[in-house]
C-alpha positions in Angstrom: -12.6 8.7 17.1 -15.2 6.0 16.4 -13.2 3.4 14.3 -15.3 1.0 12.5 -14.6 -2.3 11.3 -15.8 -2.3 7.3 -15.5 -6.5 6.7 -15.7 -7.3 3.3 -17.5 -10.2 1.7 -17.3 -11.8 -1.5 -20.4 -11.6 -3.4 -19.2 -13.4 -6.5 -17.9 -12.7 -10.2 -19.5 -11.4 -12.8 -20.3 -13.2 -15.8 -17.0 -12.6 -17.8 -15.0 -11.7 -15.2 -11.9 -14.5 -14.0 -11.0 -14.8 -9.9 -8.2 -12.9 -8.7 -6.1 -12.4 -5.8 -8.4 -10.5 -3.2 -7.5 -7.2 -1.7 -7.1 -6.3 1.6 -10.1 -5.1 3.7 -10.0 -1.7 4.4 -11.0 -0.3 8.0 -12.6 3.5 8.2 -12.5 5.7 10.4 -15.2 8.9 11.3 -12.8 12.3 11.0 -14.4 15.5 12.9 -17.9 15.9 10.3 -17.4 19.2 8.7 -18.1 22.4 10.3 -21.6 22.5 7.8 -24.4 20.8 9.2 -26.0 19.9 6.4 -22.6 18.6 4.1 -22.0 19.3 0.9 -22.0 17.8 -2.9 -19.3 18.4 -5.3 -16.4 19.0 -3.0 -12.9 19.7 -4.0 -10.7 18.2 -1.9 -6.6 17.9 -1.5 -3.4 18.1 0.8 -1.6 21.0 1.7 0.9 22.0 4.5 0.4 18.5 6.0 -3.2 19.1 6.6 -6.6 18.3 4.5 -8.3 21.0 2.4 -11.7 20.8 1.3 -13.5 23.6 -0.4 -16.6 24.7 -2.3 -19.6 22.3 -3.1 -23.2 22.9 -2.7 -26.2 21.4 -0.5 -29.9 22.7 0.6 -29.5 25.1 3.2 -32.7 26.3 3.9 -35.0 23.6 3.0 -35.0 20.1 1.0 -34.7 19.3 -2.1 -38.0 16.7 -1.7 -39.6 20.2 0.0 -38.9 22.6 -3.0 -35.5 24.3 -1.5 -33.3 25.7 -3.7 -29.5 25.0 -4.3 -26.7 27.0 -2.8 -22.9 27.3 -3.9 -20.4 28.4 -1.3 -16.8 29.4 -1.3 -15.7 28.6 2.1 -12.7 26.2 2.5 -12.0 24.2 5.7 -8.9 22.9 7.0 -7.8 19.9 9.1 -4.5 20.1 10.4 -4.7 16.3 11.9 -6.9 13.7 11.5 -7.5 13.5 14.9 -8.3 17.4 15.3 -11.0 19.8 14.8 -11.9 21.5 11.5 -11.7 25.2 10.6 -12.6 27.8 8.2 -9.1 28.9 6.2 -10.8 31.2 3.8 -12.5 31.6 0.7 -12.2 30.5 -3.2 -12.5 33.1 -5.6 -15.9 32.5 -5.9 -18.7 30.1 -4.8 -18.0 26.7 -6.9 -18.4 23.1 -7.0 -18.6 19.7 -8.8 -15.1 20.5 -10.6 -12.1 18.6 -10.6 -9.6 18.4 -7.6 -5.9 16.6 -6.8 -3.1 16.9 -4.6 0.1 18.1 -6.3 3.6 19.4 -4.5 1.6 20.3 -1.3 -0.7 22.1 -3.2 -4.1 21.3 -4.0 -5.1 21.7 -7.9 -8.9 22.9 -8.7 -10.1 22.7 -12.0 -13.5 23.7 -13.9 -16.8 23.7 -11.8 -19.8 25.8 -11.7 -22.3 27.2 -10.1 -26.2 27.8 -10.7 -25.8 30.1 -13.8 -22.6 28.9 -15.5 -20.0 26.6 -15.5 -16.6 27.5 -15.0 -12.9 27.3 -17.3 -11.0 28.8 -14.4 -8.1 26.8 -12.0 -5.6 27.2 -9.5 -3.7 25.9 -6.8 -4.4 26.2 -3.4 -1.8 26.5 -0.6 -2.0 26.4 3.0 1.1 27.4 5.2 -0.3 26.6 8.5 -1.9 30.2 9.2 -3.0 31.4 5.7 -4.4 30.0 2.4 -3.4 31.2 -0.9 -4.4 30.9 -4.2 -2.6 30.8 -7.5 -4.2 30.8 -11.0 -3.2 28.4 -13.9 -4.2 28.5 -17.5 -8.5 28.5 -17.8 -9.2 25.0 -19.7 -10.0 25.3 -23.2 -13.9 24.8 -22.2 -16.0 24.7 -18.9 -16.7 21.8 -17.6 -18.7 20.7 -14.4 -19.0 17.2 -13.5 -15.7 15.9 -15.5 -13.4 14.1 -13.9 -9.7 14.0 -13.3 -6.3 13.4 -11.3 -2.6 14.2 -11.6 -0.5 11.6 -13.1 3.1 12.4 -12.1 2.8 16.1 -12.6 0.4 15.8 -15.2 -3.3 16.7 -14.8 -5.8 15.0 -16.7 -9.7 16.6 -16.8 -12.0 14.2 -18.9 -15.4 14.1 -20.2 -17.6 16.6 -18.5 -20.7 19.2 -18.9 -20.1 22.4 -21.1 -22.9 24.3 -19.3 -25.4 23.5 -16.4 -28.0 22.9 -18.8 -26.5 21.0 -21.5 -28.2 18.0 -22.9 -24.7 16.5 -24.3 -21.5 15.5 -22.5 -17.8 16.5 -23.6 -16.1 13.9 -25.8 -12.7 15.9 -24.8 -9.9 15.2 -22.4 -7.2 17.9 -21.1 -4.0 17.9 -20.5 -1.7 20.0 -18.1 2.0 19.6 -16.9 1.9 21.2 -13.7 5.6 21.4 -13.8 6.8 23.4 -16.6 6.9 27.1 -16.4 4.2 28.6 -19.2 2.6 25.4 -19.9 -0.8 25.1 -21.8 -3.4 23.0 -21.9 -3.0 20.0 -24.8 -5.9 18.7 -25.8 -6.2 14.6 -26.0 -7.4 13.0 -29.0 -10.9 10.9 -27.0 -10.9 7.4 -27.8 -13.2 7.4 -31.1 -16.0 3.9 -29.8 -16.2 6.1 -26.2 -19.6 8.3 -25.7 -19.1 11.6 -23.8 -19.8 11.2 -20.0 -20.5 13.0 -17.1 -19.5 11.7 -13.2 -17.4 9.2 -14.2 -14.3 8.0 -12.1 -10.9 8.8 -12.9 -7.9 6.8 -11.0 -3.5 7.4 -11.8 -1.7 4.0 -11.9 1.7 3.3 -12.9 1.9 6.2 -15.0 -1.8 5.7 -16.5 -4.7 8.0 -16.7 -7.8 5.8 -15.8 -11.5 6.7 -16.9 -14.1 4.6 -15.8 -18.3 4.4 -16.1 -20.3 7.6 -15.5 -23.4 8.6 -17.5 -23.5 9.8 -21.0 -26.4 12.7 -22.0 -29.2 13.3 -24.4 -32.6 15.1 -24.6 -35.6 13.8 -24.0 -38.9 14.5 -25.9 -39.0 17.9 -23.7 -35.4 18.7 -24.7 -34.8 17.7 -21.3 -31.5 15.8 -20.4 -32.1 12.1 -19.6 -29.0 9.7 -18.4 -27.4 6.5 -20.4 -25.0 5.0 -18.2 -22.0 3.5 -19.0 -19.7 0.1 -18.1 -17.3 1.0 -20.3 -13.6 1.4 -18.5 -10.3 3.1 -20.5 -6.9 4.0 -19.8 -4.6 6.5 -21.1 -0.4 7.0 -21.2 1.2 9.3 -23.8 3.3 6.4 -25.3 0.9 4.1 -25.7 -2.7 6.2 -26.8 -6.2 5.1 -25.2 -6.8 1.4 -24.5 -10.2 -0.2 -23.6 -10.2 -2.5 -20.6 -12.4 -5.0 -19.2 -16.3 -3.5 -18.6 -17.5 -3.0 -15.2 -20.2 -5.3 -14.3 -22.6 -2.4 -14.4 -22.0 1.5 -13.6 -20.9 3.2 -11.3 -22.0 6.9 -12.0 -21.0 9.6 -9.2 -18.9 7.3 -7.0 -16.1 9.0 -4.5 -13.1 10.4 -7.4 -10.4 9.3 -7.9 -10.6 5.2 -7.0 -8.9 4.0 -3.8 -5.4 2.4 -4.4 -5.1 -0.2 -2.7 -1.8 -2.3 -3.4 -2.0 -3.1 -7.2 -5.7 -2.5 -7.4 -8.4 0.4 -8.3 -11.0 0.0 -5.9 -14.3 2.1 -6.5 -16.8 2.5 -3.5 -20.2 2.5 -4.5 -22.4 4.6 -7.7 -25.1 4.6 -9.2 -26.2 2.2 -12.2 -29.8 1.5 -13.8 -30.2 -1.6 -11.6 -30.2 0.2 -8.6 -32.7 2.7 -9.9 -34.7 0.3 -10.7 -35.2 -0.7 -7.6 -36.3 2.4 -6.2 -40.1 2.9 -5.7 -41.6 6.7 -6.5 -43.1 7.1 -3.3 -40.5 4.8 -0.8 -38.3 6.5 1.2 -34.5 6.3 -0.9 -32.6 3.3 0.5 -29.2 5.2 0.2 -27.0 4.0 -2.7 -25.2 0.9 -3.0 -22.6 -0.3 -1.1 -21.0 -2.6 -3.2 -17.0 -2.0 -3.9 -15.5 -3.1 -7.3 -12.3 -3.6 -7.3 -9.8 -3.8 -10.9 -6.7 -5.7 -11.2 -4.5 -4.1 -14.3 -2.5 -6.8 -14.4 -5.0 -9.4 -14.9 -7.8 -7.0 -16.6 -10.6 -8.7 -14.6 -13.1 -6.7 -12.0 -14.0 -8.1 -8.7 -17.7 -7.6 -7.0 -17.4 -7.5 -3.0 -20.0 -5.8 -0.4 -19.2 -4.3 2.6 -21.1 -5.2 5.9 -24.5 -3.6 6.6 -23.8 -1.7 9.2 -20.8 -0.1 8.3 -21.2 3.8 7.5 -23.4 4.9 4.4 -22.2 5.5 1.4 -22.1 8.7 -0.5 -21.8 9.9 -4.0 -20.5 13.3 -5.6 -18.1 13.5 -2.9 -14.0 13.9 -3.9 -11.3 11.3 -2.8 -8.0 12.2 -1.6 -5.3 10.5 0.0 -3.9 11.9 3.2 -1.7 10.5 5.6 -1.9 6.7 4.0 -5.3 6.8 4.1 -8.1 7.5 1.9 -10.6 10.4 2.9 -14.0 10.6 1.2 -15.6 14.6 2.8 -19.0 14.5 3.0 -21.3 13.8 -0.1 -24.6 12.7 -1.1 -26.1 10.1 1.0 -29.9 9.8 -0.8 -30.8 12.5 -3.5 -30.5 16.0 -2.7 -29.2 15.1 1.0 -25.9 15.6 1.7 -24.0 14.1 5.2 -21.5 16.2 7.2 -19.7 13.2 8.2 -15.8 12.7 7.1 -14.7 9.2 6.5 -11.1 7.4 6.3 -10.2 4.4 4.6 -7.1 2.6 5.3 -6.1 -0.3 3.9 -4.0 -3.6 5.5 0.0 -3.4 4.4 
């Protein structure tokens, strides 16, 4: 395996942001790229018989998005039984789905919401791999479908915030769910949304000392042709039953449709790359698409205060709409979107300095 050194360098604060104690660099390695040549979007992703699960999403098989091809679900789900072996396919979800919300919980890996072309999706289960064969166990549906929320388990809690009701909406949810894994006949609660916070779709989500975290993504509205245009968001919020919502520091801009949930690493959230109105306005219409950002922001709870830092150029690209989970102390980001509409196969690991 190709290890690559990802050296961070200190770009500077924010306006409004104080200095605090840096985090270690991490170091990524290149996995086996999935067994899909072209990769896929909107991934669930999780841990599950000691090996990593990745499942659904959705990519251009037959031609590009740029040359008019169309979008394609699938069902399949691969396994890696080490990170130093080869993928396979385990079998199939229920039915072809992506963009939805994915954990790791008791060996098991939690899929919530989703969608596909037509509709989005209420439905989730747990997924189970035993070495051999893959099985899949329903939960309650969530009291909506919602594609493009985000979430994590907290404990054995899992949160899904914010989201899109349908594939076509021109509004995001203002809702967050609740659902204790745990407890035999449990039902979804529903979580009062913190009354200044817009809606928003592709935001990040990170669990931390017993807190739900929500941060950035991109609220929706309609445009004069009823289409839905993007806001995006800096706004950053935590959640713990005993203590109700509370707003934290802003981001120093957003970071719409990075890797979810954030990277742990020590005492802080770390958030690898996104998408924010200063990088589109970079772009040029008829330029080839730079890639997105490669900037890293990392949050210190303790201290409430954001840190800017930028990886090395040629460390590997970064992707968005790709899932995060942690396997084997480190930090596996499978696949994504590396430019708009084009999706990489390639599997990286982060691990951070003890």
């Amino acid at each position: 395996m190709k290890r690559i050194a990802l050296l961070l360098l200190l770009t500077g604060l924010a306006p409004g942001m104080s200095a605090v104690e840096p985090f270690s660099a991490p170091a990524v390695t290149a996995l086996a790229p999935l067994p899909d040549p072209h990769g896929l979007a909107g991934m669930f992703a999780g841990v599950s018989g000691g090996a990593l699960l990745c499942a659904g999403g959705a990519n251009f098989p037959e031609q590009p998005l740029a040359q008019g091809g169309k979008k394609a679900w699938t069902d399949r789900v691969f396994v890696l039984p080490t990170p130093d072996g080869a993928w396979r396919e385990a079998g199939r979800l229920p039915r072809p789905n992506g963009y939805g919300v994915s954990a790791t919980w008791r060996d098991a890996v939690v899929l919530a919401g989703g969608g596909d072309a037509q509709a989005n999706f209420r439905t989730a289960s747990l997924l189970r791999w035993d070495g051999a064969q893959l099985a899949c166990t329903a939960l309650p549906d969530l009291p909506v479908s919602v594609a493009n929320g985000c979430g994590t388990v907290v404990g054995d809690t899992l949160f899904v915030a914010g989201g899109q009701e349908t594939p076509s909406a021109t509004s995001t949810l203002r809702r967050c769910f609740a659902l204790d894994l745990a407890a035999t006949g449990s039902k979804w609660r529903e979580i009062p949304w913190p009354p200044e916070a817009a809606g928003r779709i592709l935001a990040v989500a990170a669990a931390h000392d017993g807190w739900f975290y929500l941060f950035s993504g991109a609220d929706l509205y309609p445009n004069a042709k009823g289409q839905a245009e993007r806001h995006y968001l800096a706004d950053a919020w935590r959640y713990r039953p005993d203590s109700g919502w509370q707003r934290l520091a802003d981001l120093p801009h957003a970071v719409a449709a990075a890797p979810s949930p954030a990277l742990l690493s020590g005492s802080h959230l770390v958030i690898a790359g996104g998408v924010s109105p200063e990088f589109l306005a970079t772009l040029t219409k008829h330029s080839p698409h730079p890639g997105f950002p490669r900037e890293l922001l990392a949050y210190d709870p303790a201290a409430n205060t954001w840190t800017a830092v930028t990886p090395s150029a040629d460390g590997p690209p970064p992707r968005v709409t790709a899932p995060l989970t942690r396997w084997r102390n480190h930090f596996v980001i499978p696949s994504g979107e590396v430019a708009p509409g084009i999706r990489t196969p390639t599997v990286l690991s982060f691990r951070f300095a003890p």
